[in-house]
Every structure is written in C-alpha cells, then in structure tokens.
N, C-alpha and C positions, 0 to 999 in steps of 0.2 A: 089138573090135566093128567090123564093117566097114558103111560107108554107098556107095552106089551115087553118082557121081558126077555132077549137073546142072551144064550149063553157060548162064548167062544173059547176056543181052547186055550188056555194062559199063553202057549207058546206064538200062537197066529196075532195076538192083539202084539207079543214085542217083537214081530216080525214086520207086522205092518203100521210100526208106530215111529217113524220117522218122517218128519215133513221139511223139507226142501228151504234150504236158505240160499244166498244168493254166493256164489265163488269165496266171495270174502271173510264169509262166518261160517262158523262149526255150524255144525248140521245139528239139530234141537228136539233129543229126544223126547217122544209124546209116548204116552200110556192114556189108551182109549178104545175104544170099541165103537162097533159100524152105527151101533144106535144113535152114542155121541153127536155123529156127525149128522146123522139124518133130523134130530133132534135139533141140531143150530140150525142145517137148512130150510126147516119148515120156521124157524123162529126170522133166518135173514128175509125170508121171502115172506113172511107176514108183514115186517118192519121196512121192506124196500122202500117205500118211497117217503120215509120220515128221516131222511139223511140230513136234512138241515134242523132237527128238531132239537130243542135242547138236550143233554144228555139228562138233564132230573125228567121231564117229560118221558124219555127212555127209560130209564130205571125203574118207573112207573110199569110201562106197557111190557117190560119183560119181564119184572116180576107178578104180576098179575097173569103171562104166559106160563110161567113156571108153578103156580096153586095147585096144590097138590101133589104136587115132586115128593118122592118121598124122602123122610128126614132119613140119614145115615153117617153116624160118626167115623174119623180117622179112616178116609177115601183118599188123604195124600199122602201115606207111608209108604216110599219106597226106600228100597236100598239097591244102589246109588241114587241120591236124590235126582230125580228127574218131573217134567209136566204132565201132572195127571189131570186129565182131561174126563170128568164125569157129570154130565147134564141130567143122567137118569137117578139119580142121588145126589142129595147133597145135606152138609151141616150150615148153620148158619151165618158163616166165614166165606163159605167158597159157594151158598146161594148170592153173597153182597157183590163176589169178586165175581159171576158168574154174567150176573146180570150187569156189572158194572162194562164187563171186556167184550161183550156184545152189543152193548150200547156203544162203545168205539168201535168196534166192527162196522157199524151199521153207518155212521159217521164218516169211515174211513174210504166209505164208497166201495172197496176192495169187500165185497161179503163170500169169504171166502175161510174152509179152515184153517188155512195157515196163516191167515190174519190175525184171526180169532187167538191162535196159540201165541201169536207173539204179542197181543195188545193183552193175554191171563201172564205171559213172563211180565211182563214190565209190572202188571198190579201185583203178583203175589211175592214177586220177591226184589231184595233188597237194591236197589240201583237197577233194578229189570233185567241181572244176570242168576244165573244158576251156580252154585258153586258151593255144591253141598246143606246138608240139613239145614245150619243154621244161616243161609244166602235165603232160606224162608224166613218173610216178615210174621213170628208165632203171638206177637203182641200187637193187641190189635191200636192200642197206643203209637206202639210204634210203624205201623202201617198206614197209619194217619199222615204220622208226620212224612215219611219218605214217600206218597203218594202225594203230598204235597208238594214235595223236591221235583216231583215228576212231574208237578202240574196235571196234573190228576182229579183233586181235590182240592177246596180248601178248606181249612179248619177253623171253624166260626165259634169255638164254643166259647172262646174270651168275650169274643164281641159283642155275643148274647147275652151271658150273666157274668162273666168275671171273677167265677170262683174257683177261686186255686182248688187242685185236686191232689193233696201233698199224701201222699205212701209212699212207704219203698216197696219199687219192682223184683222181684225176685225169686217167685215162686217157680219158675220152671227148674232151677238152679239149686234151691232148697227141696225139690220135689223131683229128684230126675227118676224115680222107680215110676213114678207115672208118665212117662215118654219112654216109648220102645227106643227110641233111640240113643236116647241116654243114658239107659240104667247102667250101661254097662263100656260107656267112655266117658273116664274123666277128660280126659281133652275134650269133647265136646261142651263138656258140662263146665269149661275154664273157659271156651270160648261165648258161650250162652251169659255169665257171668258177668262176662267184661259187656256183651251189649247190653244190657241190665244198667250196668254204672251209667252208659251212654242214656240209657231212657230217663233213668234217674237225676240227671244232670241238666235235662230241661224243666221248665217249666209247665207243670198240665194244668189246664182248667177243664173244670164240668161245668153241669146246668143241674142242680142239686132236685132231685124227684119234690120238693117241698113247691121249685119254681117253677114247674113244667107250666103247670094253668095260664101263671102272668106271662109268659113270655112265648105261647103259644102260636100266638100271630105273627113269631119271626121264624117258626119252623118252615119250611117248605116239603111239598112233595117229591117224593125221587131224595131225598136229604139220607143218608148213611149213618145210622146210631149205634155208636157201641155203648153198649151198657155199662156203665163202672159198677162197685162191686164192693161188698164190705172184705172179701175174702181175704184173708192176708195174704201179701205177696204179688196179688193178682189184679192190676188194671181195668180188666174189661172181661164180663165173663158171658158176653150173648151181644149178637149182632142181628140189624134188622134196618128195615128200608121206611120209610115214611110215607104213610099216604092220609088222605082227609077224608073222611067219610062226614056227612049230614055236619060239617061246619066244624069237626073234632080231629085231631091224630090220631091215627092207629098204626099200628108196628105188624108190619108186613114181612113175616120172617120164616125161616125153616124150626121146625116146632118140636123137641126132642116129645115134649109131654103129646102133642098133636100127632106126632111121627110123619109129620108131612109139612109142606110150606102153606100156610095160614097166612090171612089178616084177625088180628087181634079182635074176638067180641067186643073188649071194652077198650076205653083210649090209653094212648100211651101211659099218661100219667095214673088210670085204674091197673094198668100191667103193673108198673114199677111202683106204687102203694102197696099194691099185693103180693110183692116180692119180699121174700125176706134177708135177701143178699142183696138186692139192688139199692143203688143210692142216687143214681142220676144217669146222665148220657154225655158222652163226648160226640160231638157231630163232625161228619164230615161231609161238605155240600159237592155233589159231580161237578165239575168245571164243563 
C-alpha cells in the first residue's frame, strides 16, 4: 500500500500531539502527524464490522493492509520519552505492535484515535505506563512475557517444542554506544542492566529453526514470531506475523533488505535456514 507523503513542521505535529484522557489521568503525550491518523481511519473503517473476529484473524487483515509500508529504522527515539505514533513507516517491532493495537481498536468497538493510542501504550510499554526510555519493552523476550501480564498474548513456545532457550540477555547494557540513548548515561545503562538480570532470571524456551517443518501444524495465522538469534547478548533480533500461504508458513513482516513490509517468498522455516544469525522463533499467539 502506498501513502503519498506530507511534510509538517516539527513544531505543529508537538503542538497538536496531545490526546484527551478522561479528569483522572495525565493527559498522554502523542507524536504524530495528520497522515497517521487518516491512515488508521481508512484502516478502522475497512475492519468495521469485524469487531467480533478473532484478534489472529485481525492481525492477519491489518497486516496484509499494511504491504508495502515502508521499512524505517529507530521511528521511536524521542527525548523525553513519549508515544510515537507512525503508521507511514515502520521497523519490524512497531509493524507487530501496530497491527497488534488496531486489531484491539477494532474489538474495542471505540474506533477512534485516542483508543488506538492507549491500546499502542499498554503493548509497547512495560505495565502500559510511560515513564521514560527504559518503561519501553526494547526486548522483544521481554514484551512477550509482560504482554502476557496484560493478557495480551500468550506465549506458546514451551508447549510447542519445550526447548530451553538459555543465553545471557545483555547486550543493550554491554552495547550502550549503539542506543542514542544510552551512550551517554550510565544511569540508564544501570537501570537497562538490572531489567536484563529480571529477563535472565526466567525461563525462555524456543522452537529451534531444525523443528519448524514437525510442528508446523501447531503454528497459526495472526501468531507473533520473534526471531531468536545467535548474536551474543541478544534474545530476539527480527519480528514478524504468521500467515499460510498454499498449506506452508510464511513470515509477514517489515523487511530492512525489502525496505518495506513483505510476505516472505519462501516459508518460514526456508527464511530462518537461510539466515545466518537465526536459530528459531519464540511465538507469541493474540488473545
């Protein structure tokens, strides 16, 4: 899908980037632009009258709205952390969370943007408050599990194959010159550390790239895959949506090498064969 590109003056998008909460709550700042919005209304009003549909069903239909989005890296750095709202770009994080917070829009009956903005707080950050850099869920391990907290998700990947997925998490912490945000606070980089020990402290399982074929017929459609990863340090290093083509899986995702949102030529398990970092998937199924 291709969107025509407006350009607004940085000052008018944080002038007109606040959206209305009710007496009781801080008011919730948004960073977005008019496209943004025109972009989710042609998406609610395509999806209106699928409010009672499953959310994998959904995830399906808005990620297949979204093909050809173009890919665009590090869309949510601000300072002071705040919601950034970007439907005309996206990486392969905030296409999952993108299509995941409009699939509850769409559910929530309420299709409306300020819906929208508060069903993207609950997925992208940690307890669904804001409260600086690291109140972003940056591991997508750990976005799994506190998406699950939230009933959000569930996390299927034990039940499927059972195999421990034992690294230590750490590379943001060991890597902070690669985060703007970090390079240049150790505080942050002490607090980024400690939630590392907390990730490190459960238990992950994968579904190892070797078993994708056998246990293929317990994937579903709309299913959320993070990719694990040989990298050191690093959990999960690409995310993507599940869909079946002609009886097979393929990985329906924002595509750095495509530079746009794809469904995969070949199936999942020819993606992560032909990877040379990849090693399997941790799934996380829409509730």
């Amino acid at each position: 899908m291709k969107f025509k590109i407006f350009f607004i003056p940085l000052f008018l998008i944080f002038a007109a980037c606040n959206s209305a909460q009710n007496s009781n709550e801080k008011e919730l700042p948004v960073i977005y632009q008019q496209q943004d919005k025109e972009i989710l209304e042609q998406a609610l009003e395509m999806f209106a009258e699928d409010r009672e549909s499953p959310t994998s069903l959904l995830m399906v239909k808005t990620g297949t709205f979204f093909l050809g989005t173009p890919y665009v890296a590090n869309t949510l750095e601000t300072s002071p952390e705040q919601l950034v709202v970007n439907l005309r770009e996206m990486d392969c994080t905030t296409f999952a969370e993108n299509c995941l917070a409009i699939s509850k829009t769409v559910q929530s009956g309420k299709h409306s943007f300020e819906q929208f903005t508060k069903e993207l707080k609950k997925i992208r950050y940690r307890n669904g408050e804001i409260d600086g850099y690291p109140s972003r869920l940056h591991y997508f391990s750990d976005w799994i599990f506190d998406n699950q907290q939230k009933r959000l998700v569930n996390a299927i990947s034990k039940e499927i194959a059972a195999t421990p997925y034992s690294k230590e998490i750490n590379f943001m912490s060991t890597h902070p010159e690669s985060y703007p945000m970090l390079k240049d606070s150790s505080q942050l980089v002490e607090i980024i550390a400690e939630q590392e020990k907390n990730i490190n402290s459960r238990n992950l399982f994968h579904i190892p790239e070797t078993q994708i074929s056998e246990v293929e017929d317990q994937l579903m459609d709309g299913d959320i895959v993070g990719i694990t990863t040989n990298i050191d340090g690093l959990d999960i290093s690409h995310v993507g949506i599940l869909v079946r083509k002609a009886g097979r899986i393929h990985l329906m995702h924002a595509s750095s090498l495509a530079e746009k949102v794809v469904v995969s030529e070949g199936t999942l398990e020819d993606y992560l064969l032909g990877s040379k970092s990849a090693n399997g998937i941790m799934v996380a199924r829409p509730r």
